[in-house]
Every structure is written in C-alpha cells, then in structure tokens.
N, C-alpha and C positions, 0 to 999 in steps of 0.2 A: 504494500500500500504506500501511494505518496501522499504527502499532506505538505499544504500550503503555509505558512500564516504569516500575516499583514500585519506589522508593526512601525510604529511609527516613536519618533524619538521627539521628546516632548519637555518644555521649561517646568521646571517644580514647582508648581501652585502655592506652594504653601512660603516661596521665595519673591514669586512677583509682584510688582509694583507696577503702580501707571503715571505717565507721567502729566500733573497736575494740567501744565501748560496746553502739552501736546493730544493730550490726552490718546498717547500709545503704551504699549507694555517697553515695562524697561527692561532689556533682559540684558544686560551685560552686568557679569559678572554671579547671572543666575544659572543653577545648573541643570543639565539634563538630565530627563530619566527616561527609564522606558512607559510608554506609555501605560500606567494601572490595568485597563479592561485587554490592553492588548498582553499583557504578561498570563492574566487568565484563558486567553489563548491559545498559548504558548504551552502554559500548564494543558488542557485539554489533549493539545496535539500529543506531548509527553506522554501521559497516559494512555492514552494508545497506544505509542510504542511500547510500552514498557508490555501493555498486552499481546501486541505482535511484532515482537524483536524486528522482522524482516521491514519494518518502517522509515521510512524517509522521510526526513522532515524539512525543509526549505523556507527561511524567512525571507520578506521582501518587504524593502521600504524606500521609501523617498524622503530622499532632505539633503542636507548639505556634508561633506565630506566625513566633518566630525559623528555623523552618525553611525557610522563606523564602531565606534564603541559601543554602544547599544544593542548593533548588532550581534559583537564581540561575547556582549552578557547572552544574547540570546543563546552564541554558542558554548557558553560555558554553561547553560543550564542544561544543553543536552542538546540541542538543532542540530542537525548534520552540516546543512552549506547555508550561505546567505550570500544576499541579491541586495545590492545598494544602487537606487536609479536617482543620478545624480546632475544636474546638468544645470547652467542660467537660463535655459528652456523652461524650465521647470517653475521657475522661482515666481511667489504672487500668485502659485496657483487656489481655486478654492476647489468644493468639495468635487467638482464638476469634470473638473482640470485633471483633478488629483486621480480619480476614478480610473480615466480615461488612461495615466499614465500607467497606474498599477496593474489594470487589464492588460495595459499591451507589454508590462515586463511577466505577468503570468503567463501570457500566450508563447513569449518564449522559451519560457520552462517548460513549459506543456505537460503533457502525461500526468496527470494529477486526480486523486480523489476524491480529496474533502480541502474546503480551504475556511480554513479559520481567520474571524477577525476580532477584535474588540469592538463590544456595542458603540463604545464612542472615545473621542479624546478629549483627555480634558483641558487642553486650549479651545476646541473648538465646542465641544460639547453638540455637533449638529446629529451625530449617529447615522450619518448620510453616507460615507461612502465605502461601507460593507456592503449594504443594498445596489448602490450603482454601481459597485465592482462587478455583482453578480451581474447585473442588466446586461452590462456591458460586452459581458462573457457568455449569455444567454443561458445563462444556470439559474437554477429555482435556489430561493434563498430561505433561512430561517434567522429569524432579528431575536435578540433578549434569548439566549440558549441559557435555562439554569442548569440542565441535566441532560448527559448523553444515556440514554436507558440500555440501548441496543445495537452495535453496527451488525447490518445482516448486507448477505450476497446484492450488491446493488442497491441498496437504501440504507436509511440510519435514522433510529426513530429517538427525537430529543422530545424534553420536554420546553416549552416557549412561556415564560415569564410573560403574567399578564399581574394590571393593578388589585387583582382581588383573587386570585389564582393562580393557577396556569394553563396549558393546553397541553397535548400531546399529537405530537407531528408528525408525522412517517415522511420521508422525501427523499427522493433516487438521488444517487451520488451517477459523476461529481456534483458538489452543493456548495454554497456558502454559508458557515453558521457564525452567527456573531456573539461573543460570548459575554456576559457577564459576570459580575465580582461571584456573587453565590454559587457559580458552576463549580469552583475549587478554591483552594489553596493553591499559589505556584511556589514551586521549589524555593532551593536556594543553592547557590554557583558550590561543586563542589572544586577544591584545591585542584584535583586533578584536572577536571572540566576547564577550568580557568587556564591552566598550562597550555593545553589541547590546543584551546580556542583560538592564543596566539599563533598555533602553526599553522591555522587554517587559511585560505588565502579565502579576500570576500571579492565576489567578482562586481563589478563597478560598469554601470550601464547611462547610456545618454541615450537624448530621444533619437539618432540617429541607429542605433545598437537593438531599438525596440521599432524601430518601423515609425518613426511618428515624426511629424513635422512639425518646425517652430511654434506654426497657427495655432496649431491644435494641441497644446500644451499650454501650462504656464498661467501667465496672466492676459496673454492675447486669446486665449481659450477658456476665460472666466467669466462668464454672466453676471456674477454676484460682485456686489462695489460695497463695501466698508463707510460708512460718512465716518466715524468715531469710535472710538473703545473708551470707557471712562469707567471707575467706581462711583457706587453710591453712595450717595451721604452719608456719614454716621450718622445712626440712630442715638436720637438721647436716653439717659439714665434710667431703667426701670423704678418703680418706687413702691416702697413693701409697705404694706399695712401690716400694723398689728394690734391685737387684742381677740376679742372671742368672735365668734362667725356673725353675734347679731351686729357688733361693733364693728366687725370691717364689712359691712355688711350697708350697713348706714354711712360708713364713710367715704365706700366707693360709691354707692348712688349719688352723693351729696357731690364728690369731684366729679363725674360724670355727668350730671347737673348742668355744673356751673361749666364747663367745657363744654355746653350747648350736645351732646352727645346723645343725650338721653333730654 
C-alpha cells in the first residue's frame, strides 16, 4: 500500500503577533512547526504501517526552502520519502492556488492509495484545501476523519466527525481523508528516526518539474484578495459578585439594569 500525506509547515500561534500599524503577522523571529491536524495525519498514515509493514508513506508540501525541516520531523517520525514543491511561482498562493499545486506534485508521484491530510491549518484555518486536493485529482473525499474502523480490499470505512455525533462512511480508495486532533495521538521522533532522517535526501520540485505554468500557480492563480489581518480588541475585566444566590442575584439584575441591558 502507498499512502500520501499533505503537510504543511506552519508559524507557532501561540508566538504570533500583528503588526498594530500594518496590521500583518509578524513573523520574524517566530518559529515553525508542523502543522497540529497535519501531524495527526501523519500519525494515521503510521498506523497503518505499523499494521502493514509493506507501506509506503510519502509526505508532500509546499512552502519555502526552510521547510525542509518539517519535513525532516516528518521523516524522523517514520515517513519513508518526502516531496518539497518549492518555487516564487508558488509564493501569494491561496487555498485555490495551493490545491492546484499539490494535485499536480501528487500526480507525479502517482501510484497511490489513500492520501491523508489535516482538517485545516492553523494560519489559515479555511479547511479548504484537503477537499480541493481531492476535486482536483477527481477522488471522493472524506473531511473531519475521527476514526479509521476498517481498511478493506478497495474501500476504507472511517468514521466523519459531525457537531453532535458522527457518521460512518465507507469510500473506494484511492480517497482523500482529512484528519482531525481526536483520530490519535502522533508519535514522537525517535533518536534513531532523527539520525535516519538526515541521510535521507528530500526531493525538491518547481512548477516546471510538476507540469504547471507560472499563470496557474501562485498568486496570478488566486481568486481570493486579503484587505487586512488584525486582532481584536481586548476584552475588559470580568467582574465577580459575591455573596449568596439571592444577593448576587439582585445585584446583577440591578447592573444589568442600569446598563440598559435588561
């Protein structure tokens, strides 16, 4: 079996900043990670190897040189090869763009069964282009994967995260499943995997290498226009009542009140 997955190298949320004036992300001097939902992934695909040894696992991503290391973690967690599609073609792409490039470095790898992605990223957070990867490639997709139940001879029956359940999906491989946090736990790099990783070589693609022309990449292939990025105002100070239920009781009516609310 081969298996796909789509990752993407990603600034640390929890480091970013906007800039007041500009109002863009600052990210210098913030670091990358792998993307959260795409690591659970990653984990998915693992897990299947580990239940059929004879597995092959292929990571593929797009971004800038440096994502190389990201990669590098994917292959220390256990990946067999990885695909970096990297190019100023590329650059300003949105999800549409994006799509469009990672189909056509899939297409080059070809031979494939299952292609895992993360529900979404969280720079972007749009959950878009796991689905339009599939479109692209003309593969039926499954979005929000909490659980893989069963792979059978040509199908794989996951279970699909909904807001009050879930569903249960049966769908012919090859497929596109996108995964979320609650489908697992992902590993963690071991010493050896990490050694490994560096002798692996990662092979490095432009849009000429996938079949694709300037136009239709990038940000001359983006529909979608940005006005702004900013945060929102801080919220003011919550403020505690106390005393007994009939007391705070009378005393939130009474400020609710007067704050015309009530």
């Amino acid at each position: 079996m081969k298996i796909i997955v789509c990752a993407k190298q990603v600034p640390d949320t929890n480091e970013v900043k906007i800039d007041p004036v500009k109002g863009t992300l600052i990210r210098d001097g913030v670091p990358s990670i792998l993307n959260p939902d795409d690591a659970n992934a990653l984990e998915a695909a693992l897990a299947l190897k580990d239940r059929y040894p004879d597995t092959t696992i292929s990571v593929v991503s797009m971004g800038p040189p440096q994502a190389n290391y990201m990669l590098r973690e994917c292959l220390a967690m256990g990946a067999d090869e990885a695909y970096l599609l990297s190019s100023r073609a590329f650059g300003g792409a949105d999800t549409c763009a994006t799509s469009t490039t990672i189909a056509a470095g899939i297409r080059k790898i070809a031979d494939y069964d299952i292609i895992f992605a993360g529900r979404q990223a969280i720079d972007g957070d749009t959950a878009q282009v796991g689905p339009q990867t599939a479109q692209r490639l003309g593969l039926p997709s499954v979005t929000y994967v909490q659980n893989i139940r069963e792979l059978k001879q040509g199908s794989v029956i996951v279970e699909r995260q909904l807001e009050d359940g879930y569903e249960v999906v049966e769908v012919q491989t090859p497929c596109v499943l996108t995964a979320v946090k609650e489908l697992n736990t992902p590993r963690y790099m071991s010493v050896e995997n990490i050694e490994e990783a560096y002798t692996k070589a990662i092979t490095t693609w432009n849009e000429v290498d996938v079949n694709l022309k300037p136009e239709d990449c990038g940000l001359k292939a983006s529909p979608t226009q940005i006005l702004r990025s900013f945060a929102p105002a801080p919220k003011g100070k919550g403020k505690l009542l106390a005393g007994s239920i009939a007391e705070v009781s009378a005393q939130l009516v009474a400020e609710l009140s007067e704050l015309h609310v009530i």
